[in-house]
C-alpha positions in Angstrom: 77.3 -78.8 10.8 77.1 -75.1 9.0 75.0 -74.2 6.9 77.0 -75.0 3.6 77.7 -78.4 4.7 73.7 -79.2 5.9 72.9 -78.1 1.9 70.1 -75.9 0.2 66.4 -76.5 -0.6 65.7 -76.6 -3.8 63.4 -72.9 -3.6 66.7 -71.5 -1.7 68.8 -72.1 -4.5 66.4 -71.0 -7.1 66.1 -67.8 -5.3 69.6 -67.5 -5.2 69.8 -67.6 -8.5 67.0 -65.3 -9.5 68.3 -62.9 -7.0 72.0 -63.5 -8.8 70.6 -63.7 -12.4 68.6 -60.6 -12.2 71.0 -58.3 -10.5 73.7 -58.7 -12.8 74.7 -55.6 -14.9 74.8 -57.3 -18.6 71.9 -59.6 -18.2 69.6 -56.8 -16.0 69.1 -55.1 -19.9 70.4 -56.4 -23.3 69.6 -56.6 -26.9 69.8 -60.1 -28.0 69.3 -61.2 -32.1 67.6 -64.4 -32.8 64.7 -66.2 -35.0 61.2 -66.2 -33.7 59.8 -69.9 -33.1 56.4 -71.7 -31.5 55.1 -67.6 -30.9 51.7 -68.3 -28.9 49.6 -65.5 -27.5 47.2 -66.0 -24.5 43.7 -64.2 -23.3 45.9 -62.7 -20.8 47.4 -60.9 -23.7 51.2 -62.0 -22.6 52.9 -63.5 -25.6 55.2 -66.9 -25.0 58.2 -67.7 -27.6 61.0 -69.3 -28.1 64.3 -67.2 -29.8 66.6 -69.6 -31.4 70.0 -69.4 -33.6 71.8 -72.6 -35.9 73.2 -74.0 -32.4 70.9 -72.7 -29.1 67.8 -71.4 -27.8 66.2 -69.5 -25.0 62.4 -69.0 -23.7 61.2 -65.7 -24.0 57.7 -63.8 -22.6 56.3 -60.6 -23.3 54.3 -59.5 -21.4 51.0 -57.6 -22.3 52.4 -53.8 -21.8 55.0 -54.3 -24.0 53.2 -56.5 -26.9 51.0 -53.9 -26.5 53.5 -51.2 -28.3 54.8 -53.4 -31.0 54.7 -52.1 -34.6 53.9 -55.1 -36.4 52.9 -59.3 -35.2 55.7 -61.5 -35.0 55.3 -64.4 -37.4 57.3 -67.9 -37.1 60.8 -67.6 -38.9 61.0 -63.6 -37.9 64.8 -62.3 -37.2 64.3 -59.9 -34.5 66.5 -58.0 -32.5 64.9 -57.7 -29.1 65.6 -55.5 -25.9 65.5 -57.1 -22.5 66.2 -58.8 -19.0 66.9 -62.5 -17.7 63.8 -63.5 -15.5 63.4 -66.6 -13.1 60.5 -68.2 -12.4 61.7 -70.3 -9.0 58.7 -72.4 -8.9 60.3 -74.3 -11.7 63.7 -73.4 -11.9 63.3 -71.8 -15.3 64.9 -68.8 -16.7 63.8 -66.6 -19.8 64.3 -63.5 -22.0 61.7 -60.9 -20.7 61.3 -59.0 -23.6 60.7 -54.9 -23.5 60.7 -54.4 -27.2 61.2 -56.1 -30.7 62.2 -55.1 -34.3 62.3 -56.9 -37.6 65.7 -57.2 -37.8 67.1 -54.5 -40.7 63.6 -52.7 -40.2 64.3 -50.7 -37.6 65.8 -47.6 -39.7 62.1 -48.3 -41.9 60.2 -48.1 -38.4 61.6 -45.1 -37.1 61.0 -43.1 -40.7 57.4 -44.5 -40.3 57.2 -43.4 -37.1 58.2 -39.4 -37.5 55.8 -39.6 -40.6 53.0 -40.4 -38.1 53.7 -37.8 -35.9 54.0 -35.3 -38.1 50.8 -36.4 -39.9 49.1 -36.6 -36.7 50.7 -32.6 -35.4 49.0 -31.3 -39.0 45.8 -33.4 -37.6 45.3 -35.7 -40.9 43.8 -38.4 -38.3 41.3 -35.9 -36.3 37.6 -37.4 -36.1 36.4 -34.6 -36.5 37.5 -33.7 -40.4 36.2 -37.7 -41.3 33.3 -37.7 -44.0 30.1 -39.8 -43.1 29.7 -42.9 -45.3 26.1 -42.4 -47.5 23.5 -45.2 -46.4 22.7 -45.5 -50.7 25.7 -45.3 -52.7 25.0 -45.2 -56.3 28.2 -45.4 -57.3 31.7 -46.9 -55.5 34.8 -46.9 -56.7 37.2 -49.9 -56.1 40.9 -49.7 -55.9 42.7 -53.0 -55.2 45.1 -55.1 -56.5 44.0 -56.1 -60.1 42.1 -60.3 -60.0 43.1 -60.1 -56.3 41.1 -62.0 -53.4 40.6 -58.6 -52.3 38.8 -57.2 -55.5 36.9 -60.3 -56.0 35.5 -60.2 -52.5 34.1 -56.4 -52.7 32.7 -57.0 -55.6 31.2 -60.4 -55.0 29.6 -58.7 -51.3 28.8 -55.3 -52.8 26.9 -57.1 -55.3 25.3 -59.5 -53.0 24.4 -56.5 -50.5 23.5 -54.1 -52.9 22.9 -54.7 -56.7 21.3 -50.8 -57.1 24.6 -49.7 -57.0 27.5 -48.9 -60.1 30.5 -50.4 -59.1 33.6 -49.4 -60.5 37.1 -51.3 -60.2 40.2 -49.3 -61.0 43.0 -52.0 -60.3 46.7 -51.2 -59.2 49.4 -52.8 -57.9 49.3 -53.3 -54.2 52.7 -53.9 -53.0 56.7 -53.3 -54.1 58.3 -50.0 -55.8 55.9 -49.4 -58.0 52.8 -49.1 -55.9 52.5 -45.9 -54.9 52.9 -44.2 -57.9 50.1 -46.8 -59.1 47.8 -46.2 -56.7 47.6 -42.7 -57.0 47.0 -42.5 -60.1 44.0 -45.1 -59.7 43.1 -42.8 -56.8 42.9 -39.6 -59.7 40.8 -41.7 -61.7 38.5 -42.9 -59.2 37.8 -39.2 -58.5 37.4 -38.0 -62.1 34.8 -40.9 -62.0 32.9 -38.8 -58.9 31.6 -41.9 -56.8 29.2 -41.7 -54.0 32.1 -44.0 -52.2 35.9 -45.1 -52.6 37.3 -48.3 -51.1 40.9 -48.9 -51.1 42.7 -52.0 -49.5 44.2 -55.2 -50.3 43.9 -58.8 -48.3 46.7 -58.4 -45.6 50.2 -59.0 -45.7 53.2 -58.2 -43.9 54.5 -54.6 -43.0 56.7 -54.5 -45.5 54.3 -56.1 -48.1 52.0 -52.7 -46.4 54.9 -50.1 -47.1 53.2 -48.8 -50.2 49.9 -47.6 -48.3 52.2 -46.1 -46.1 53.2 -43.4 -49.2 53.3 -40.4 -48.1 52.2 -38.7 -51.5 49.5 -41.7 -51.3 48.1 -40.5 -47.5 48.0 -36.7 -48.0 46.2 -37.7 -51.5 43.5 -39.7 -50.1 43.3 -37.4 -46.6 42.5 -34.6 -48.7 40.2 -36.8 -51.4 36.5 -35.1 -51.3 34.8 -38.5 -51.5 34.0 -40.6 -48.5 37.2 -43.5 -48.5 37.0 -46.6 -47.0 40.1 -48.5 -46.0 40.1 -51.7 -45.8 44.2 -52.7 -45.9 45.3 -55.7 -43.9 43.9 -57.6 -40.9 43.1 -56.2 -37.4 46.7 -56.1 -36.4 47.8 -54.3 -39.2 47.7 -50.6 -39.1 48.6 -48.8 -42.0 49.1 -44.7 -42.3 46.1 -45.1 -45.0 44.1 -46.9 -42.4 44.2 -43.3 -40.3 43.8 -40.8 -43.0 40.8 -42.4 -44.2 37.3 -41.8 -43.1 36.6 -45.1 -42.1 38.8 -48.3 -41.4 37.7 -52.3 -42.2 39.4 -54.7 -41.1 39.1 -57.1 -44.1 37.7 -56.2 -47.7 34.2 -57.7 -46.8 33.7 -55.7 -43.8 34.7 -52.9 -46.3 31.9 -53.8 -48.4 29.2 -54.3 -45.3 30.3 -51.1 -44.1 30.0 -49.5 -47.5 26.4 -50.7 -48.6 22.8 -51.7 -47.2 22.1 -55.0 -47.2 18.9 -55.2 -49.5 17.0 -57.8 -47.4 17.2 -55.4 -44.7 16.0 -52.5 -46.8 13.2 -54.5 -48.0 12.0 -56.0 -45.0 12.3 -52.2 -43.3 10.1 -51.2 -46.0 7.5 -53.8 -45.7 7.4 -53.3 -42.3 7.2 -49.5 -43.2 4.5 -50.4 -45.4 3.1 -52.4 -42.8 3.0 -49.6 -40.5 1.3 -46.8 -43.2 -1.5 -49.2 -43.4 -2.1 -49.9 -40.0 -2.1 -45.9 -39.7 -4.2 -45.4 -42.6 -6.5 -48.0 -41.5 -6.5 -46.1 -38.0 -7.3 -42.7 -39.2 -9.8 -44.2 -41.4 -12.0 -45.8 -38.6 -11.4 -42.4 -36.3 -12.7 -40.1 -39.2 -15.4 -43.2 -39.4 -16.4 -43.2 -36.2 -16.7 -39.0 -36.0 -18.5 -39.0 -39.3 -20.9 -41.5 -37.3 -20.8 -39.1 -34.6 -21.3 -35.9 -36.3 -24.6 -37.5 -38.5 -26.2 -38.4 -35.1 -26.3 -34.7 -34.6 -29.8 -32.7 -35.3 -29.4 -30.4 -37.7 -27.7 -33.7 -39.7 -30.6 -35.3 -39.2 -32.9 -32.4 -40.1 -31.0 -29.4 -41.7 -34.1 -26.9 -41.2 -33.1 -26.9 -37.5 -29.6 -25.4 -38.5 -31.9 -22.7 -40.5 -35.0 -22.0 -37.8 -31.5 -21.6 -35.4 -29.9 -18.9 -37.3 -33.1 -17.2 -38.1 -33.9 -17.3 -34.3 -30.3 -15.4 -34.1 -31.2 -13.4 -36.5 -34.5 -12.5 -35.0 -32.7 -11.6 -31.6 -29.5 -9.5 -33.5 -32.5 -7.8 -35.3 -34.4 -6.9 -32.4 -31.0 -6.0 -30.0 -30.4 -3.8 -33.1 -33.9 -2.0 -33.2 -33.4 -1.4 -29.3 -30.0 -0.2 -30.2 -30.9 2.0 -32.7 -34.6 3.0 -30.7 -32.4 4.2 -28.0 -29.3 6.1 -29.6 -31.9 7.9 -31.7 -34.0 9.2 -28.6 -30.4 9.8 -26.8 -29.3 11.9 -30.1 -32.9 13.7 -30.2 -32.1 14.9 -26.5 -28.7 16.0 -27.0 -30.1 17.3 -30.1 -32.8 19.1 -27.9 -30.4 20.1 -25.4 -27.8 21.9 -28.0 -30.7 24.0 -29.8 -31.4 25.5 -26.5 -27.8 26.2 -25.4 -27.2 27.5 -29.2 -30.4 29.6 -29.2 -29.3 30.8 -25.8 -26.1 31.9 -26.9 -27.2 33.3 -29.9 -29.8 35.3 -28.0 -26.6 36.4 -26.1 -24.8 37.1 -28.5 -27.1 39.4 -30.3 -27.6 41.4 -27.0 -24.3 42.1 -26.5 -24.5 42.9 -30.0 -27.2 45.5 -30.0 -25.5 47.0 -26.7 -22.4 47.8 -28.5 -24.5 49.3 -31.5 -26.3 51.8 -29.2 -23.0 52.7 -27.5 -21.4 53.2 -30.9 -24.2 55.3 -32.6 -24.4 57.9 -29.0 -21.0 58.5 -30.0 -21.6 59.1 -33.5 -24.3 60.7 -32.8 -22.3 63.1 -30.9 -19.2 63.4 -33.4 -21.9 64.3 -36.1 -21.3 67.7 -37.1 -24.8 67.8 -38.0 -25.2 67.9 -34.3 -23.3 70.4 -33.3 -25.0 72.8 -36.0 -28.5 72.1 -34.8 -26.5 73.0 -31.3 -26.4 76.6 -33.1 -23.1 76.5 -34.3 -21.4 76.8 -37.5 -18.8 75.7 -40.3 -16.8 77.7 -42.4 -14.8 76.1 -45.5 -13.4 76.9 -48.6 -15.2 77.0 -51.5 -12.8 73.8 -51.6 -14.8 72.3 -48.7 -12.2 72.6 -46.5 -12.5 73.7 -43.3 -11.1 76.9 -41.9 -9.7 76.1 -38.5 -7.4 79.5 -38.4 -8.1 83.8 -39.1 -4.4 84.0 -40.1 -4.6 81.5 -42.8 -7.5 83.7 -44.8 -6.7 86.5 -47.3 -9.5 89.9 -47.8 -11.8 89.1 -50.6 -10.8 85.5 -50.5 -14.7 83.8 -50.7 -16.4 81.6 -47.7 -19.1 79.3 -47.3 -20.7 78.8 -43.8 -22.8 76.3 -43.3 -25.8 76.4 -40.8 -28.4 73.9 -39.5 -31.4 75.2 -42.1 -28.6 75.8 -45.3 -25.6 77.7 -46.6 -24.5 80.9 -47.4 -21.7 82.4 -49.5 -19.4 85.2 -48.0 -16.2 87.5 -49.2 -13.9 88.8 -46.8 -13.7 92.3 -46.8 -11.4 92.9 -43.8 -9.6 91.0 -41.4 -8.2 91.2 -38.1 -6.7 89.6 -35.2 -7.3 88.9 -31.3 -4.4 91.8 -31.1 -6.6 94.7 -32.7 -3.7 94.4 -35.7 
């Protein structure tokens, strides 16, 4: 018997037909249209569904990786256009769409605009960390922009008010969805501003990306990105991710959280400050028993006790300063009176000195005085001759016959006229 003839096992012909199935060219990758029915998600993230038209259906997975990377969250009754491969799980015999990726059907033109307007946001750095405002702990003031008698406004107001009464709460409603949105809620986004709140929440109660598209504005996102108040965004549910959601300086999930995130709850405050208080009197109380106990301490002491001890004390060390004084001043002046001694000696010394050297030089200068004197010199025996000017006659050649002499001796002067005159030369 060959082998065709003895028949397959059932897991041989599954694999067969996995191997078959999942090597052929068209069904290996393929877009494939349908309606979204009984979508389930698991803990293991993977996604089970069932794609459907008027007349057929067909099991479809996707699996964690690539749910991971869809735009938006398939909803019962969704027309998708999907991207994929056939799969076979042997086990059971059972084939299915494994899905890559999925597109509201006519969307996909919408996606891809949304997309580049991301990325470009995200190149200029509109969704940095670093350039988001910190929320204040006490708002004073908030500003509300949601759609006007919405779930959403009714459930920041109720919670802010519930949280935190202190604070003035603003609502400036707008229109939250279709054409006219965006051009609504920037202008409610102007007014908000002119009204200078501590905080701004914007958002709305969910919906479906294209019930989103208006927070998706680009006019809108560059408005509130560049808005100098702190903005909240609370727009959607977890899954939906609006361009709003990461311009903004924080993101809620749902209105409430928006409102948690936004104010104290007042409980809180007021039990912190009880506790607070709690705390400053246990301190007080503290400090109060120390400064108790020292004051205790301190009158314990003697000169508390008897405040003449503090006196008799300082007198003693006044006593002993005086007396260390008198010693110092007992001693310096015996110290300056032999120093004192010591110079007059060494000046009298040198003054004694002094005028020696003195009287030397007065002796040596009157000898030679003495000697230049002509007074000397006459009583020597010799003479001098002037004019009856006074002025000596040093020269015979200079003198003229009759001209009239004076010659002066040691004992006087006599008067003489020159009656002839000659030289050395007999002339």
């Amino acid at each position: 018997m060959n082998e065709r003839q003895r028949g397959f096992s059932v897991t041989e012909l599954n694999r067969i037909i996995k191997r078959k199935l999942e090597s052929d060219e068209v069904l290996s990758s393929f877009c494939l249209e349908g309606e979204v029915s009984n979508y389930k998600t698991y803990p293991s993230g993977h996604a089970y569904f069932t794609l459907k038209d008027s007349e057929s259906e067909i099991s479809a997975v996707m699996w964690r990786s690539a749910r991971a990377r869809l735009a938006f969250l398939p909803q019962n009754g969704d027309q998708v256009l999907v991207r994929g491969s056939i799969s076979v799980y042997p086990p059971r015999g059972e084939y299915k769409v494994s899905v890559l990726s999925m597109e509201k059907k006519g969307a996909g033109d919408a996606l891809r605009k949304l997309r580049e307007l991301a990325e470009k946001l995200k190149k200029e750095g509109l969704f940095e960390e670093s350039r988001k405002k910190k929320i204040p702990a006490y708002p004073e003031k908030i500003a509300l922009i949601a759609g006007k008698n919405s779930a959403g406004m009714k459930d920041l107001e109720v919670n802010i008010a519930k949280r935190w009464p202190l604070s003035e709460v603003r609502p400036f409603p707008s229109l939250v969805q279709g054409k006219e949105a965006p051009a609504e809620l920037l202008s409610a986004l102007k007014k908000a501003m002119d009204y200078a709140p501590d905080t701004l929440i914007i958002g709305r109660g969910g919906g479906s990306s294209e019930d989103l598209g208006a927070f998706n504005d680009e006019a809108l996102v560059r408005a509130v990105a560049d808005c100098p108040i702190p903005v909240i965004a609370a727009v959607g549910h977890e899954i939906d991710v609006t361009l709003i959601d990461l311009v903004a300086d924080l993101r809620c999930s749902t209105p409430t959280a928006a409102a948690v995130a936004a104010t104290p709850d007042w409980r809180e405050v007021s039990l912190s400050l009880d506790q607070a208080g709690e705390s400053m009197d246990a301190s007080v109380t503290r400090i109060l028993s120390l400064a108790k106990q020292r004051l205790c301490a301190l009158a314990e002491r003697p000169y508390f006790k008897d405040p003449s001890v503090l006196c008799k004390v300082e007198k003693e060390k006044i006593r002993q300063l005086g007396a260390r004084l008198s010693s110092n001043v007992q001693n310096r002046v015996s110290l300056e009176k032999t120093s004192l001694g010591a110079l007059n000696e060494r000046l009298d010394g040198s003054i004694r000195s002094y005028l020696d050297k003195r009287s030397y030089r007065m002796s040596e200068l009157t000898s030679k005085l003495k000697a230049l004197n002509p007074e000397s010199v006459l009583c020597r025996g010799y003479s001098i001759t002037t004019d009856q000017t006074g002025k000596p006659i040093r020269e015979a050649k200079n003198l003229e016959v009759g001209q009239v002499l004076k010659t002066r001796f040691a004992d006087g002067t006599i008067e003489s006229t020159i009656t002839h005159k000659e030289s050395e030369h007999g002339e």
